[in-house]
C-alpha positions in Angstrom: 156.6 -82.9 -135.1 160.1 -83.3 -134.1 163.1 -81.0 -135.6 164.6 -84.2 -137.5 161.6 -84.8 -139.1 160.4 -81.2 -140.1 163.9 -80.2 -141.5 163.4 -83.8 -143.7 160.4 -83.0 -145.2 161.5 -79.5 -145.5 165.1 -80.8 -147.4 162.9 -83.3 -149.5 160.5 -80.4 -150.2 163.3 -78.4 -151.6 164.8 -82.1 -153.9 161.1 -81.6 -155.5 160.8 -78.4 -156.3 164.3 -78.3 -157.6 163.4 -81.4 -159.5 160.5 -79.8 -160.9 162.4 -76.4 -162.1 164.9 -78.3 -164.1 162.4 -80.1 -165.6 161.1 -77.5 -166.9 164.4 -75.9 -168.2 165.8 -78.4 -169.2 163.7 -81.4 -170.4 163.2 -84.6 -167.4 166.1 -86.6 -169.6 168.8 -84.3 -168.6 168.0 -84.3 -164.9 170.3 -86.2 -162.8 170.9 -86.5 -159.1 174.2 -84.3 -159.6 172.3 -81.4 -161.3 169.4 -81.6 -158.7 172.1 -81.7 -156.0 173.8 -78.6 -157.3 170.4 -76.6 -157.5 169.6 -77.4 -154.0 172.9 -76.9 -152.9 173.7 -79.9 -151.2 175.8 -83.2 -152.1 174.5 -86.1 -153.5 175.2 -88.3 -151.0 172.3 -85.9 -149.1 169.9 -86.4 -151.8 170.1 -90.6 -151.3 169.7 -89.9 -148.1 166.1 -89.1 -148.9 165.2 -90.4 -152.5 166.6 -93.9 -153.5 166.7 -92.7 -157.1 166.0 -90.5 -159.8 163.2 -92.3 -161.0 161.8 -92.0 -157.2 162.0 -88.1 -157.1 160.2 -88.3 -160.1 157.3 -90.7 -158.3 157.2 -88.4 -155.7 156.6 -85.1 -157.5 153.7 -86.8 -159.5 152.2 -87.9 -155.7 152.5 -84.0 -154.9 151.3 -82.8 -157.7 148.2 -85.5 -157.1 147.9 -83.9 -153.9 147.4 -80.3 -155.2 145.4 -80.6 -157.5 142.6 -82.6 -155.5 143.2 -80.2 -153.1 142.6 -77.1 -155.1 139.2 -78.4 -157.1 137.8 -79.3 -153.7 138.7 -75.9 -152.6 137.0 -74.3 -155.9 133.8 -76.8 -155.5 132.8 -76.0 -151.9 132.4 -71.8 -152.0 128.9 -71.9 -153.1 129.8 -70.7 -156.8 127.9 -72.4 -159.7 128.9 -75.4 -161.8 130.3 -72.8 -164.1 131.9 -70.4 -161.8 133.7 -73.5 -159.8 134.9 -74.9 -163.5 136.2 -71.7 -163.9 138.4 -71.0 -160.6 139.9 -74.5 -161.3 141.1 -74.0 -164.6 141.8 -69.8 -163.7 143.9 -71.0 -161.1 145.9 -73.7 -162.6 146.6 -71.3 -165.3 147.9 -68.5 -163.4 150.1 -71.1 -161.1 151.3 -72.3 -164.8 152.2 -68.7 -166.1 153.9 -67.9 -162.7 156.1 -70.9 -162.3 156.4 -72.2 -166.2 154.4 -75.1 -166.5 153.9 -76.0 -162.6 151.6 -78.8 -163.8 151.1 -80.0 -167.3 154.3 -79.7 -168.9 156.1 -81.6 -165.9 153.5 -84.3 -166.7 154.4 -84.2 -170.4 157.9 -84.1 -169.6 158.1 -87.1 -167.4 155.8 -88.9 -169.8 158.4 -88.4 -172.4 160.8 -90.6 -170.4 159.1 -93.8 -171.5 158.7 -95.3 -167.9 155.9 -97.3 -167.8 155.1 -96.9 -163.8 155.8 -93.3 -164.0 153.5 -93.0 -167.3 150.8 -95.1 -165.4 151.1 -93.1 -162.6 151.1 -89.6 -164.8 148.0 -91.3 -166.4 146.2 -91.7 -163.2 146.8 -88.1 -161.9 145.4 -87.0 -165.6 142.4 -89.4 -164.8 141.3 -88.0 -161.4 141.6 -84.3 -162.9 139.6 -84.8 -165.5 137.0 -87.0 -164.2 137.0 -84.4 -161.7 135.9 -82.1 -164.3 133.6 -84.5 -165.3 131.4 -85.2 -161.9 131.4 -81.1 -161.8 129.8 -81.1 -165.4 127.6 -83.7 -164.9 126.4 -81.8 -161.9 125.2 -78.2 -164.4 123.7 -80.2 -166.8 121.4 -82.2 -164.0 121.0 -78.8 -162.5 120.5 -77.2 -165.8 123.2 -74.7 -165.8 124.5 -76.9 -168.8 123.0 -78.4 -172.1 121.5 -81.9 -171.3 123.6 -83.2 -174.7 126.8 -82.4 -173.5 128.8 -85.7 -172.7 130.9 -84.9 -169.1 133.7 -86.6 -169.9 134.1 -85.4 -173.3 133.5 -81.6 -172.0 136.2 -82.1 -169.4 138.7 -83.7 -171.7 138.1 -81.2 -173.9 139.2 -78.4 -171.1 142.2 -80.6 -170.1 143.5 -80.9 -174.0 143.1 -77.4 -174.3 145.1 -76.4 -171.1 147.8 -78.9 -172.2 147.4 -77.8 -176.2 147.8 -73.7 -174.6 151.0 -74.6 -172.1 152.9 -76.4 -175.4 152.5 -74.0 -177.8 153.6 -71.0 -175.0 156.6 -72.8 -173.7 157.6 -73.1 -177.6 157.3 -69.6 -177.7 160.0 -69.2 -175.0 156.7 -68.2 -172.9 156.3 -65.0 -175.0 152.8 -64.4 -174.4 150.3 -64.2 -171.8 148.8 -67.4 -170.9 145.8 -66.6 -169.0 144.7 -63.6 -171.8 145.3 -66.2 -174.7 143.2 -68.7 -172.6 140.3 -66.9 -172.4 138.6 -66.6 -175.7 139.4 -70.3 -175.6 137.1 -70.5 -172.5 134.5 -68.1 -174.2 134.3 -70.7 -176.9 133.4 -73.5 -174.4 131.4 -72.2 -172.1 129.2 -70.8 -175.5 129.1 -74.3 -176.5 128.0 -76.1 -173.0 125.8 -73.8 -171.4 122.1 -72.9 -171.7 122.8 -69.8 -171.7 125.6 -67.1 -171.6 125.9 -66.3 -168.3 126.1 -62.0 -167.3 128.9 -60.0 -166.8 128.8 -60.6 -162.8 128.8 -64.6 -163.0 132.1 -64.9 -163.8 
């Protein structure tokens, strides 16, 4: 990789994240190039250089955030845990990320979906679609293996643990983020996993 190109996809790395940080302060309809130029500390001239627009920035952070998360539940699928455990490293994980970087995932998506843009919604939607369909092979997978109940419905099981990860994140960042995410989260996961499985699994599964 040449220097021009890694210190490009290093300076666009930064437009994103800086993108994303603001979003989250400040709501995605008050973002503008000038305030994402600011945060990154560089003119806005530089940021065109790399992004036509705002509404591309916003394209791209989606695509990243695509990328992540397929890349972390293939991580948490392919250690040799159960259907359960691997269900819950994904959704541990993504909770922690949230708590440590205020709504890393789900509130950007909500946020950006607020704007009203019909390619960036579609897009939102699709990233929201290959999570929880995701979710939905894995719990197909226990109940043919039996670790689940053979009445649960996959995709209403993973839906379900999507709407309550999204449900959670609103209520804490309306609570200035004033409690602890991942303790509040899991009775919520106590509740599902005593409604899925065949059986609660020990104190050592988990």
């Amino acid at each position: 990789m040449t220097t021009r190109r890694r210190e490009t996809e290093v300076r666009r790395k930064q437009i994103i994240d800086a993108a994303r940080e603001l979003i989250v302060k400040y709501g995605s309809e008050n973002i503008t190039i000038r305030r994402i130029a600011k945060t990154v500390s560089i003119s806005e001239a530089a940021i065109y250089r790399h992004f036509k627009s705002k509404r591309e920035i916003l394209s791209f952070l989606i695509a990243t955030m695509d990328e992540t998360l397929e890349k972390e539940i293939t991580q948490n699928t392919k250690n040799g845990h159960s259907v359960l455990q691997s269900l819950y490293l994904i959704i541990s994980q993504h909770i922690s990320a949230i708590e440590q970087r205020r709504g890393i995932y789900f509130q950007v998506f909500a946020e950006i979906i607020s704007l009203g843009d019909k390619k960036l919604n579609r897009q939102a939607s699709d990233v929201i679609d290959m999570y929880i369909n995701r979710l939905a092979e894995l719990i197909a997978t226990g109940i043919a293996n039996g670790e689940m109940k053979k009445d649960v419905n996959p995709q209403v099981a993973a839906t379900l643990l999507f709407g309550t990860i999204q449900g959670l994140v609103n209520i804490w960042a309306i609570n200035n983020y004033s409690f602890n995410l991942t303790a509040r989260y899991q009775p919520l996961w106590d509740i599902f996993q005593s409604v899925v499985v065949n059986q609660t699994p020990g104190p050592d599964s988990l």
